[in-house]
C-alpha positions in Angstrom: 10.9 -3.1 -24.6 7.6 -4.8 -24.0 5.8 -6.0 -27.0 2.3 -5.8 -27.7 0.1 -8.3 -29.8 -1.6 -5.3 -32.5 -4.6 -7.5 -32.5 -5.5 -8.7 -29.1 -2.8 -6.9 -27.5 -1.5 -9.5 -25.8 2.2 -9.4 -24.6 2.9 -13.4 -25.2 5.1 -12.8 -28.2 7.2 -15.3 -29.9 9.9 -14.1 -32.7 10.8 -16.4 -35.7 14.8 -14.3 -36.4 14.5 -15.7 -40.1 16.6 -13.1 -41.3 19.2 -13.8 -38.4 19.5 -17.6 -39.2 19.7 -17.5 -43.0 22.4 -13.8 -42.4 24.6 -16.0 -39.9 24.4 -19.6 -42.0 25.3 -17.4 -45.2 27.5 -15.7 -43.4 29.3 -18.3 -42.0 29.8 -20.1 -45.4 31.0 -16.8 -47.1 33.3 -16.4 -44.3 34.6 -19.8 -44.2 34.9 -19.6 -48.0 37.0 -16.2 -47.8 39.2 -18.3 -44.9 40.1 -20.3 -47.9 42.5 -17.6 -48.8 43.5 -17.2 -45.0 44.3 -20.8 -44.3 47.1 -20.6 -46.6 48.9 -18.4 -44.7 47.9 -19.5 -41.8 49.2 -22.6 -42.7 52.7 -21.0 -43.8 52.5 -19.4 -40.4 52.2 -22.4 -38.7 54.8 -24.8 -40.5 57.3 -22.2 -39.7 56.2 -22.2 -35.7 56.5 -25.6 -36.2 59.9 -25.7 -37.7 61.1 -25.7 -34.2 59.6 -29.3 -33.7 61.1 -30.8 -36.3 59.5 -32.6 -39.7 56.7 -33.3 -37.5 56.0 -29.7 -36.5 56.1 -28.5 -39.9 53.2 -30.6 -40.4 51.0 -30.2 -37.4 51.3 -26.6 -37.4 50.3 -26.3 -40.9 46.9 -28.4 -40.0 46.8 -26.2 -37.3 47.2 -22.5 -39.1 44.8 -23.7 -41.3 41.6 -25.0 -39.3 42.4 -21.7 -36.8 42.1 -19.6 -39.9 39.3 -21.5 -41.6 37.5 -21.2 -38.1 38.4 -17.4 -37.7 36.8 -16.9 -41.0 33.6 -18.7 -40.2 33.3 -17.2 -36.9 33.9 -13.5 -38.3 31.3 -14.2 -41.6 28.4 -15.6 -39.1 28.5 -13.1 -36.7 28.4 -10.2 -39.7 25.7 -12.2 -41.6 23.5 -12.4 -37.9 23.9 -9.1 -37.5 22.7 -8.3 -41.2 19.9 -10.8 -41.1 18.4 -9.3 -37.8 18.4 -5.3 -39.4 16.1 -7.7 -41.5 13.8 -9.1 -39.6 13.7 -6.1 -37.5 12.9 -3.5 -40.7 11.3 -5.7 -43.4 10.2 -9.0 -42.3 7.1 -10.0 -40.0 9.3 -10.9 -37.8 6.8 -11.5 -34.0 4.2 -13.5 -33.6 0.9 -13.9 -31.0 1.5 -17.4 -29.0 -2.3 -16.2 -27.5 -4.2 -15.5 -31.4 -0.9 -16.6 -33.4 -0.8 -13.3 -35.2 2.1 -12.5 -37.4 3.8 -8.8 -37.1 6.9 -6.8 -38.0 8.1 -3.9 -35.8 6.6 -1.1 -38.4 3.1 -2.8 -37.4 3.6 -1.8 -33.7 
């Protein structure tokens, strides 16, 4: 969809995705924060793949179920958050801008 300045109608048109940086760095924290709860068991799931290593495995597969799960979480939160913050900018914020007469718009203004 081609956008259109309102004021001098010009189709130069920048977008600052506010919503969609704050949604996914939220996000991601929630997420990584609700992966606290995850990384437990992923760490129990991976001491016992590890069991077959020996002492050692045990132990590296625990660090390892837990960063995958912490990651998962993070992953899953930012792209939710993103998602959230751009409904945002897309409904309520003045999201566009004019890079010719630096006019600031939402999408209800076009």
């Amino acid at each position: 969809m081609l956008i259109n300045c309102p004021a001098c109608q010009s189709d130069r048109i920048g977008t600052h995705n506010y919503g969609k940086k704050t949604g996914c760095t939220l996000g991601s924290l929630a997420g990584a924060t609700g992966g606290v709860t995850g990384i437990l068991s992923g760490a129990e799931i991976g001491s016992l793949a590890g069991l077959v290593g020996g002492p050692g495995g045990v132990i590296i597969g625990s660090l390892a179920g837990a960063i995958i799960a912490g990651l998962l979480g993070g992953v899953a939160g930012g792209a939710a958050g993103a998602r959230f913050g751009e409904v945002i900018d897309d409904n309520i914020l003045d999201n566009y801008y004019c890079l010719h007469c630096y006019h600031t718009f939402g999408q209800q203004d076009l």
